[in-house]
N, CA, C and O atoms as CSV, one atom per row, in Angstrom:
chain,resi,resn,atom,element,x,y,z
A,1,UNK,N,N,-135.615,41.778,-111.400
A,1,UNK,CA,C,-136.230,40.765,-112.245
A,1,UNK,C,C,-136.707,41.410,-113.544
A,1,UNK,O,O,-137.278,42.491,-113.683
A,2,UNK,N,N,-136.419,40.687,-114.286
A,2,UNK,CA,C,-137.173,41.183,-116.291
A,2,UNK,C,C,-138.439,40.133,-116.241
A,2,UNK,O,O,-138.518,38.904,-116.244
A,3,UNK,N,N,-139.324,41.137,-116.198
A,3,UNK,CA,C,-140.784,40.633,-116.415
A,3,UNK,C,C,-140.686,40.302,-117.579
A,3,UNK,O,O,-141.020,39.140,-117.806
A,4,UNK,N,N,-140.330,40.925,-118.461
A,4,UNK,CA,C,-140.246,40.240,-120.203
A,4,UNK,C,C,-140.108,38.947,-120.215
A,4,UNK,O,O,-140.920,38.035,-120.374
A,5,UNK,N,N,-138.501,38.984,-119.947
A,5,UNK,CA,C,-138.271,37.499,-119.949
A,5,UNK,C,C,-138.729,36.685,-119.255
A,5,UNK,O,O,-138.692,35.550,-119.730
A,6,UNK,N,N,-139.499,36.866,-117.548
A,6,UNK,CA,C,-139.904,35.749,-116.934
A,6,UNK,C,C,-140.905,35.515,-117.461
A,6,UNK,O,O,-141.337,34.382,-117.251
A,7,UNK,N,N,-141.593,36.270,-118.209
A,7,UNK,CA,C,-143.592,36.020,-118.840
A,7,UNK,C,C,-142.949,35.052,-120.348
A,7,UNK,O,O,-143.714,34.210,-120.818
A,8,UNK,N,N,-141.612,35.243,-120.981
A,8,UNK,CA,C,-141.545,34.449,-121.807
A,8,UNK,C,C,-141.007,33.032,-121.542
A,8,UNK,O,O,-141.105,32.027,-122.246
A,9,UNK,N,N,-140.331,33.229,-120.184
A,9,UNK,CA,C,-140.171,31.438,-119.846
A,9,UNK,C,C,-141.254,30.832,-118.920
A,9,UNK,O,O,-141.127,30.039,-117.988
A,10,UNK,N,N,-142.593,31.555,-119.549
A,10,UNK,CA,C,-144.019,31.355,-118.628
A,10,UNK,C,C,-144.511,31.029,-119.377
A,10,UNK,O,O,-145.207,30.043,-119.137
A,11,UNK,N,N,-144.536,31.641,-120.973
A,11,UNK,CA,C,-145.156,31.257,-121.945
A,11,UNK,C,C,-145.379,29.762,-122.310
A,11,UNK,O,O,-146.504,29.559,-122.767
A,12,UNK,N,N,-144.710,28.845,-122.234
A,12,UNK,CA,C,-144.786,27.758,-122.772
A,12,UNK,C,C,-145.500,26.669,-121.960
A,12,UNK,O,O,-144.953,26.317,-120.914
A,13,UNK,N,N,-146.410,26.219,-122.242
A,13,UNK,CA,C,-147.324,25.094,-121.401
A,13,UNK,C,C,-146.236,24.066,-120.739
A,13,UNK,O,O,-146.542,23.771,-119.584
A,14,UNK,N,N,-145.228,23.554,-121.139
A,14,UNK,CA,C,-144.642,22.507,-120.351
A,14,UNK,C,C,-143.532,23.188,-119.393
A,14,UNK,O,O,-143.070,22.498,-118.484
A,15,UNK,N,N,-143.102,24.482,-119.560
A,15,UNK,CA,C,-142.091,25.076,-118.559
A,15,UNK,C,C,-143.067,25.378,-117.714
A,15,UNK,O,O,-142.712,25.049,-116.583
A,16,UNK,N,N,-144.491,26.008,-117.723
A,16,UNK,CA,C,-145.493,26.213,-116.700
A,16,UNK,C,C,-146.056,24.977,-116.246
A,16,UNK,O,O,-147.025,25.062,-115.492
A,17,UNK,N,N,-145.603,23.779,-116.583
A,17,UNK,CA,C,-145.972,22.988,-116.002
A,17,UNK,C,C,-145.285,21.967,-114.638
A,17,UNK,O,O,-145.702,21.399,-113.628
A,18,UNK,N,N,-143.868,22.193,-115.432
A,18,UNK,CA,C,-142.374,21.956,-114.401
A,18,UNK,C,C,-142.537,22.761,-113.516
A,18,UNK,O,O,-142.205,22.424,-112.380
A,19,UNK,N,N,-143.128,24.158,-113.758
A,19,UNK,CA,C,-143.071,25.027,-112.212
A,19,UNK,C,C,-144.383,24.618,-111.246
A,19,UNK,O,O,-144.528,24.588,-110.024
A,20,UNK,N,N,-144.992,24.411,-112.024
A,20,UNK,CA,C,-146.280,23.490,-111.201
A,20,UNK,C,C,-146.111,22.408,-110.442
A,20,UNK,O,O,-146.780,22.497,-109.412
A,21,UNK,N,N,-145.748,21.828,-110.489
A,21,UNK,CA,C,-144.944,20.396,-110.598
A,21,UNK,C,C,-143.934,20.628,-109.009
A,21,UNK,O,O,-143.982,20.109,-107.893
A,22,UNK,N,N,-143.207,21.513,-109.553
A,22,UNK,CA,C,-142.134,21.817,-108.489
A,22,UNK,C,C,-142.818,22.852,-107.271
A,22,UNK,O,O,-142.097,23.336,-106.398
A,23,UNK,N,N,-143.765,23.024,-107.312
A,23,UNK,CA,C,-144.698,23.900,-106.116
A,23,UNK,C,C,-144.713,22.818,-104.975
A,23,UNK,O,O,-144.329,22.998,-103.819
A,24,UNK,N,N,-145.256,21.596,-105.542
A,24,UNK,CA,C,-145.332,21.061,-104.364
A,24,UNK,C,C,-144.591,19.165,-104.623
A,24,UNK,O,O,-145.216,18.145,-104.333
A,25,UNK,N,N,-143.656,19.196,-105.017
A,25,UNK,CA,C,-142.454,18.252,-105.648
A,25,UNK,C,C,-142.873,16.876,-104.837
A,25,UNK,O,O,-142.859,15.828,-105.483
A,26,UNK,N,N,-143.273,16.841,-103.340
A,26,UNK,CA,C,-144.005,15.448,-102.930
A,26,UNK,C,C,-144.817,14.963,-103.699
A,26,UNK,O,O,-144.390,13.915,-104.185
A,27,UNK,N,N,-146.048,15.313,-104.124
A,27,UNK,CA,C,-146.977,14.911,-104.950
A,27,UNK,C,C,-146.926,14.924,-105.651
A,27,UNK,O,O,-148.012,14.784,-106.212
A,28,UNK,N,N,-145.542,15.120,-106.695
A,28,UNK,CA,C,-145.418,14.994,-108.135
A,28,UNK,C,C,-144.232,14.021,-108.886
A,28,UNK,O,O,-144.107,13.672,-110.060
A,29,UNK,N,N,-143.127,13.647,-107.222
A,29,UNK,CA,C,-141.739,13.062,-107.114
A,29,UNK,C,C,-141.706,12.092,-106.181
A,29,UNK,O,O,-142.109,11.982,-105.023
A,30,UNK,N,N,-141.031,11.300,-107.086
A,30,UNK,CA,C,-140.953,10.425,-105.560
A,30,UNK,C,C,-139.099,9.799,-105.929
A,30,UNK,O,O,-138.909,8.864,-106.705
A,31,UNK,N,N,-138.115,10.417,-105.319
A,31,UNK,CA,C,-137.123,9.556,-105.691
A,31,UNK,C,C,-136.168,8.845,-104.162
A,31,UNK,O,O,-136.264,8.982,-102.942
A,32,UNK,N,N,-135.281,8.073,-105.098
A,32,UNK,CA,C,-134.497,7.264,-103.616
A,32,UNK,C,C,-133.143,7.691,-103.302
A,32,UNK,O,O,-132.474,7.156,-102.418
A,33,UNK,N,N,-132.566,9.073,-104.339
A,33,UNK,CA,C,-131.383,9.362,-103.919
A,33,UNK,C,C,-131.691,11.108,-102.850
A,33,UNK,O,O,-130.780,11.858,-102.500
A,34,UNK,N,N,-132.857,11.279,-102.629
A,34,UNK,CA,C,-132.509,12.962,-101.954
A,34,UNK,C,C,-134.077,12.973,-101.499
A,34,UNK,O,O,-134.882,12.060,-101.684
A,35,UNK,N,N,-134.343,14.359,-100.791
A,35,UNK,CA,C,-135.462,14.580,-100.193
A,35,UNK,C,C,-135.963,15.596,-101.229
A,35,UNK,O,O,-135.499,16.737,-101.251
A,36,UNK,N,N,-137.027,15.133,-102.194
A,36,UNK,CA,C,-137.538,16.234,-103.257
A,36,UNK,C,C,-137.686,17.875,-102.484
A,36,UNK,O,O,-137.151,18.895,-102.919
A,37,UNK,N,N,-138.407,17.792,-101.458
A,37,UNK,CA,C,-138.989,19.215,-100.763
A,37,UNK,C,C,-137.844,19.336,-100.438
A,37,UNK,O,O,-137.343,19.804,-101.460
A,38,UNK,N,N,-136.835,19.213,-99.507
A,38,UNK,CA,C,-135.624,19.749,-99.093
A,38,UNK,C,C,-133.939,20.086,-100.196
A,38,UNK,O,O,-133.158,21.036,-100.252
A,39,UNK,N,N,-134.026,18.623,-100.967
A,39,UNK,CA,C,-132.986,18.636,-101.587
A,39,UNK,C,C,-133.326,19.774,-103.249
A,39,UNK,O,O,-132.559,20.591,-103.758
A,40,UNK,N,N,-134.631,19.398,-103.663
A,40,UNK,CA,C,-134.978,19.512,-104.781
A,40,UNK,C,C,-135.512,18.640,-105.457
A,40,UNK,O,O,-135.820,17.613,-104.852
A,41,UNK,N,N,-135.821,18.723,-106.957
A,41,UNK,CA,C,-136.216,17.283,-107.843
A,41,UNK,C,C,-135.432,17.274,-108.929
A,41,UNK,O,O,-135.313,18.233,-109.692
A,42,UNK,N,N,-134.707,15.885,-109.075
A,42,UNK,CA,C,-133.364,15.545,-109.980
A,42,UNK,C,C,-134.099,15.654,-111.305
A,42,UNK,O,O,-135.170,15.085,-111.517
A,43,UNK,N,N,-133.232,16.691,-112.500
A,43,UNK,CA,C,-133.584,16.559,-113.475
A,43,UNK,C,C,-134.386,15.705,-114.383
A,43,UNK,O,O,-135.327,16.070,-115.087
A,44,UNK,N,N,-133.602,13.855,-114.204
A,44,UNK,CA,C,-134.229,12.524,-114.574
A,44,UNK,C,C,-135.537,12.654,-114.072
A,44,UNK,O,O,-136.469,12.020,-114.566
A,45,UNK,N,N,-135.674,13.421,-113.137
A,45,UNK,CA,C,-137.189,12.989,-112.873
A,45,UNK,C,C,-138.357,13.325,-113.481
A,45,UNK,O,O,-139.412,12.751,-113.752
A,46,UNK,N,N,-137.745,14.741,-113.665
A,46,UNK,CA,C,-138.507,16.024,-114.680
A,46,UNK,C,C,-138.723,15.355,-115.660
A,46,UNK,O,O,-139.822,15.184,-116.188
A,47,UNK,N,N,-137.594,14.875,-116.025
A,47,UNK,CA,C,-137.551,14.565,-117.894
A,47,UNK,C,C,-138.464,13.089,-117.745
A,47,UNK,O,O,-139.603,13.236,-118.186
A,48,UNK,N,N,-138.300,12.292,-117.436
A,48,UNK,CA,C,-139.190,10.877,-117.380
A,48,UNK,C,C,-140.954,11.412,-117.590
A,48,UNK,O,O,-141.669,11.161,-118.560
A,49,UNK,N,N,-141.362,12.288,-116.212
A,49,UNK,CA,C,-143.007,12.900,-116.301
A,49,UNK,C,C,-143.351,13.389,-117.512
A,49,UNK,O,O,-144.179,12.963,-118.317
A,50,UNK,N,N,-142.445,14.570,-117.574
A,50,UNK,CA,C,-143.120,15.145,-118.952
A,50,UNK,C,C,-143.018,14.555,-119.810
A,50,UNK,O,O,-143.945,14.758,-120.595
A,51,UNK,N,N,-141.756,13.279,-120.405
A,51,UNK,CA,C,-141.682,12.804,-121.494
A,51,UNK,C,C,-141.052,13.311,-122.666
A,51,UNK,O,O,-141.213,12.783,-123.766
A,52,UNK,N,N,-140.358,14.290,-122.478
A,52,UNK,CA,C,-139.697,14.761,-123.605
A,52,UNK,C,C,-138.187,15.155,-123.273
A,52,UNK,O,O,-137.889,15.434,-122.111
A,53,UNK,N,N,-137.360,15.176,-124.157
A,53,UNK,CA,C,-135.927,14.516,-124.168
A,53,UNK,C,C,-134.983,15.258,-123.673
A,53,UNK,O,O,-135.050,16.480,-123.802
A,54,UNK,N,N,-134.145,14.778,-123.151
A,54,UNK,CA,C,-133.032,15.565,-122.115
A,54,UNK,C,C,-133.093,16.719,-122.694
A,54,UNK,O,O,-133.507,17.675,-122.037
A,55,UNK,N,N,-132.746,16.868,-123.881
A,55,UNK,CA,C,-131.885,18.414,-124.209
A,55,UNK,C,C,-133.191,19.305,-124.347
A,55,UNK,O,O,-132.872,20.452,-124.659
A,56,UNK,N,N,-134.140,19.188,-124.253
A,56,UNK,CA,C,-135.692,19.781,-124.403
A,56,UNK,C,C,-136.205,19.915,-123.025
A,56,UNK,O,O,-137.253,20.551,-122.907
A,57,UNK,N,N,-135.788,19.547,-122.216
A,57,UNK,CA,C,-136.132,19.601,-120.882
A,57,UNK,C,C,-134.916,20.569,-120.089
A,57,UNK,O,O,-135.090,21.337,-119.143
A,58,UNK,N,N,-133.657,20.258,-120.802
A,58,UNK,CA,C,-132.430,21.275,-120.348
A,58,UNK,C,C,-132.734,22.531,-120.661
A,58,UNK,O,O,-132.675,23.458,-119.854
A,59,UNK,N,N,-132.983,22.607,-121.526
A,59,UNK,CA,C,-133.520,23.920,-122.401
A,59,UNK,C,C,-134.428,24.480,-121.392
A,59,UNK,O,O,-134.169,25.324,-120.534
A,60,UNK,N,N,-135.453,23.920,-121.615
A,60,UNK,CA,C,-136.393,25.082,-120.812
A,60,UNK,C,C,-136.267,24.686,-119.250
A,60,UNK,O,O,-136.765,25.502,-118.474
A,61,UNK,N,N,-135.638,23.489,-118.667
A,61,UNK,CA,C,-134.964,24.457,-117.052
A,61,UNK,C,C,-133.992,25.734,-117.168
A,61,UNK,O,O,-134.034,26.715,-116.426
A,62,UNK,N,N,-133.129,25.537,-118.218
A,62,UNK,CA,C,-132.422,26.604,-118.460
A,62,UNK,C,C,-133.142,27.810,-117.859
A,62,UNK,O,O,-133.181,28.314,-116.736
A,63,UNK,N,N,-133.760,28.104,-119.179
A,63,UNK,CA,C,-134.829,29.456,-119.435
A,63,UNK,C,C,-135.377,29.364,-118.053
A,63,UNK,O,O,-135.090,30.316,-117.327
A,64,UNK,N,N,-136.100,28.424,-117.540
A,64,UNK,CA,C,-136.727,29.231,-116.561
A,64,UNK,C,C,-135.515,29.876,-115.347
A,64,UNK,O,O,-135.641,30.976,-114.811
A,65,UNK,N,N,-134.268,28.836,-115.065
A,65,UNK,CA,C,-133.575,30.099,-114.308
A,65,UNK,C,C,-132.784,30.867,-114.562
A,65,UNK,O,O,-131.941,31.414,-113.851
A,66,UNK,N,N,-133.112,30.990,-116.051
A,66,UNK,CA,C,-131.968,32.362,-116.297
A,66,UNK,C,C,-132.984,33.323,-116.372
A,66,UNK,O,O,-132.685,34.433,-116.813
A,67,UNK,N,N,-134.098,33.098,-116.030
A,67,UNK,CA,C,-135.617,34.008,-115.827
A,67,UNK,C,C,-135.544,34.244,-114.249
A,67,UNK,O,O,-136.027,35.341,-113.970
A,68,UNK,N,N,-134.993,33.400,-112.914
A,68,UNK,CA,C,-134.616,33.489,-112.044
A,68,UNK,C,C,-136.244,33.338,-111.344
A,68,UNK,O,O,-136.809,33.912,-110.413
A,69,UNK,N,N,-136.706,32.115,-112.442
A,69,UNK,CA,C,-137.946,31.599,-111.387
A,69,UNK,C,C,-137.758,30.110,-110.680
A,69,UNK,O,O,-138.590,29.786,-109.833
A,70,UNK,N,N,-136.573,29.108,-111.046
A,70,UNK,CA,C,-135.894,28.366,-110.185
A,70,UNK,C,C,-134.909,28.837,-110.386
A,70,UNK,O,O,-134.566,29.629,-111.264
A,71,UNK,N,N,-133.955,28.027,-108.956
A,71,UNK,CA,C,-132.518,27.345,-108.933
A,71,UNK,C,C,-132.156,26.034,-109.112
A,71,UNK,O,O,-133.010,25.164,-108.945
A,72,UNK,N,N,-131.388,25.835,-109.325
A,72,UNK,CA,C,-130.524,24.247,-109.816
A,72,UNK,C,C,-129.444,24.178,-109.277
A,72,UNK,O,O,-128.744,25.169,-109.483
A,73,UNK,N,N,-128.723,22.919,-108.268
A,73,UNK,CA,C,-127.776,22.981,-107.784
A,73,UNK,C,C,-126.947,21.133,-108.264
A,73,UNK,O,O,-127.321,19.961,-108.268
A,74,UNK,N,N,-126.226,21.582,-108.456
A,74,UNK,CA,C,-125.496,20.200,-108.907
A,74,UNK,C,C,-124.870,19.253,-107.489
A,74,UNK,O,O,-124.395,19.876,-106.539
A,75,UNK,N,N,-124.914,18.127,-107.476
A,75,UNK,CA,C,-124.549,17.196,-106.593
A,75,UNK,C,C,-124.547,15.956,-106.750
A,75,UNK,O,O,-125.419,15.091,-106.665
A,76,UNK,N,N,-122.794,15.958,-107.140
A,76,UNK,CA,C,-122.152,14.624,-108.095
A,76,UNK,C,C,-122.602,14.742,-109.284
A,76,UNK,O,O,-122.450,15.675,-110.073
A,77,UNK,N,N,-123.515,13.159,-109.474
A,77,UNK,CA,C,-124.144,13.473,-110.907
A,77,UNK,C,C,-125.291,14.009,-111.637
A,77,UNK,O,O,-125.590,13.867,-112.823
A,78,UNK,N,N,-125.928,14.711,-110.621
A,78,UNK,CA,C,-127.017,15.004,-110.406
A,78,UNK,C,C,-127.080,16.304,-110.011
A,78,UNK,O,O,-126.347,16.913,-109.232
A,79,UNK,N,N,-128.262,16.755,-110.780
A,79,UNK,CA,C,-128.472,17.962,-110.770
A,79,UNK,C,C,-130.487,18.503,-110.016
A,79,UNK,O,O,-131.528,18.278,-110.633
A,80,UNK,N,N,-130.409,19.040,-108.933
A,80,UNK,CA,C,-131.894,19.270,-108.700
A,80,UNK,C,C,-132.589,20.641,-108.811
A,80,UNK,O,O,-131.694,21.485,-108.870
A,81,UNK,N,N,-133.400,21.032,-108.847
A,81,UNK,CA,C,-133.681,21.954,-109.413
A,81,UNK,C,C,-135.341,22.151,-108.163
A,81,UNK,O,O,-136.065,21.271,-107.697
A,82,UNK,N,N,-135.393,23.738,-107.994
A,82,UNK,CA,C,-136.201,23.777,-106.919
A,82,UNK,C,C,-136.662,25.321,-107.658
A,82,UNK,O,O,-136.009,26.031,-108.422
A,83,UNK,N,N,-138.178,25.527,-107.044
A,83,UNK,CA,C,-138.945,26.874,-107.529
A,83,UNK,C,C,-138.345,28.083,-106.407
A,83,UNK,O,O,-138.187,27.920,-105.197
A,84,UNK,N,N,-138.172,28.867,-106.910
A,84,UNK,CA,C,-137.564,29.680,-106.492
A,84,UNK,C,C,-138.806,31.194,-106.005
A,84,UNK,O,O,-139.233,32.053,-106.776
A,85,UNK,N,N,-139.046,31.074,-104.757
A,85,UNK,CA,C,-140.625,31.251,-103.972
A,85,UNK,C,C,-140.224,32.816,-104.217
A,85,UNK,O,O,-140.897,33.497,-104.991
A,86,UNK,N,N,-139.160,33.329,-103.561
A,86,UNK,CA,C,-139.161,34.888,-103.506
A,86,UNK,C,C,-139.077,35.611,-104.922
A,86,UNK,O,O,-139.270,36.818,-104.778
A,87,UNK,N,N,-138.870,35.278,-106.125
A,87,UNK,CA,C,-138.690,35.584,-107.458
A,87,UNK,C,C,-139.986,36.000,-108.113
A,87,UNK,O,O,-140.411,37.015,-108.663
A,88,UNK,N,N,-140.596,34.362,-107.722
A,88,UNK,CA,C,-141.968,34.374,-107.770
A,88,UNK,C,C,-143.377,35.447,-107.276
A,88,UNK,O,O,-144.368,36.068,-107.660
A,89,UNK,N,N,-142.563,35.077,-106.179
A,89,UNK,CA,C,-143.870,36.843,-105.290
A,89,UNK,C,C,-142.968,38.038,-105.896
A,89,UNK,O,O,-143.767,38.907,-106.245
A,90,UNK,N,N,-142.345,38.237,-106.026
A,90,UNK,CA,C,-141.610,39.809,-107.195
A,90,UNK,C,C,-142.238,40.072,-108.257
A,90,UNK,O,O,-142.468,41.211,-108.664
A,91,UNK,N,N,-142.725,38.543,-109.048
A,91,UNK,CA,C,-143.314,38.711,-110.469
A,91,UNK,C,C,-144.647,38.821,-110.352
A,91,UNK,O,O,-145.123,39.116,-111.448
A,92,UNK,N,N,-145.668,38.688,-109.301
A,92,UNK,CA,C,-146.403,39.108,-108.900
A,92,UNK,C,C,-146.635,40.583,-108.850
A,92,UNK,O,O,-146.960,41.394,-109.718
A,93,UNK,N,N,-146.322,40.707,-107.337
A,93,UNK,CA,C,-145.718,42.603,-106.963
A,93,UNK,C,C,-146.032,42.962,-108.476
A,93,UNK,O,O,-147.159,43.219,-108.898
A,94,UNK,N,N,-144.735,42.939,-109.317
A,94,UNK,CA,C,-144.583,43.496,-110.443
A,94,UNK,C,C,-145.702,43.183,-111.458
A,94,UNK,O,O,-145.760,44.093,-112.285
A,95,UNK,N,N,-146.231,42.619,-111.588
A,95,UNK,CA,C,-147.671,42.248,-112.321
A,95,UNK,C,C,-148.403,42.994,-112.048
A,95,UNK,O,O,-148.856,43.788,-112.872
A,96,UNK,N,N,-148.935,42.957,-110.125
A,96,UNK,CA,C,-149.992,43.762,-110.016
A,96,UNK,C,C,-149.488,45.528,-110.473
A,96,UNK,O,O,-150.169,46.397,-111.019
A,97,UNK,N,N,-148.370,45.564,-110.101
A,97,UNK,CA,C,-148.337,47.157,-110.136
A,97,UNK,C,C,-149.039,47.739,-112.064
A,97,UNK,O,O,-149.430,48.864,-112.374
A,98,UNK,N,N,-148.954,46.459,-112.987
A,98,UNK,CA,C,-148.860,47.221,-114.153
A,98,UNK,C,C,-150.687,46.996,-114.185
A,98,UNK,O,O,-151.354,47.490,-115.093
């Protein structure tokens, strides 16, 4: 893992907020095509809460998993996107050590 880059797709109040969000995806999702906790939470859903526009919301899911603090898996037209727990305790580890 690049601590650089994961502290810079941390930096931004609304990508730290999607990962918030996605900690515990019941209490933040509610949809009728998949199981948020099992399947994930469909992009549309992301983008509707926060309110800001597809390609601004693509963007920084991007960043956060090319930071490899979620995954995103496509299915059909739809794409869900889930926090990625073991990445997470690494950037920790690696925090505390510095």
């Amino acid at each position: 893992m690049n601590i650089v880059f994961a502290l810079k797709a941390l930096s931004n109040e609304k990508r730290l907020k999607i990962l918030q969000w996605l900690k515990e995806p019941r209490k933040h999702f509610v949809s009728k095509h998949c199981d948020v906790e099992k399947d994930g939470v469909c992009v549309g859903l992301i983008e509707e809460k926060i309110g800001l526009s597809q390609s601004t919301v693509s963007q920084y899911l991007m960043l956060l998993q090319q930071a490899g603090l979620i995954s995103t898996e496509r299915s059909g037209q739809w794409t869900y996107c889930k926090r990625n727990e073991k990445a997470l305790k690494e950037l920790i580890k690696e925090l505390e050590k510095l």
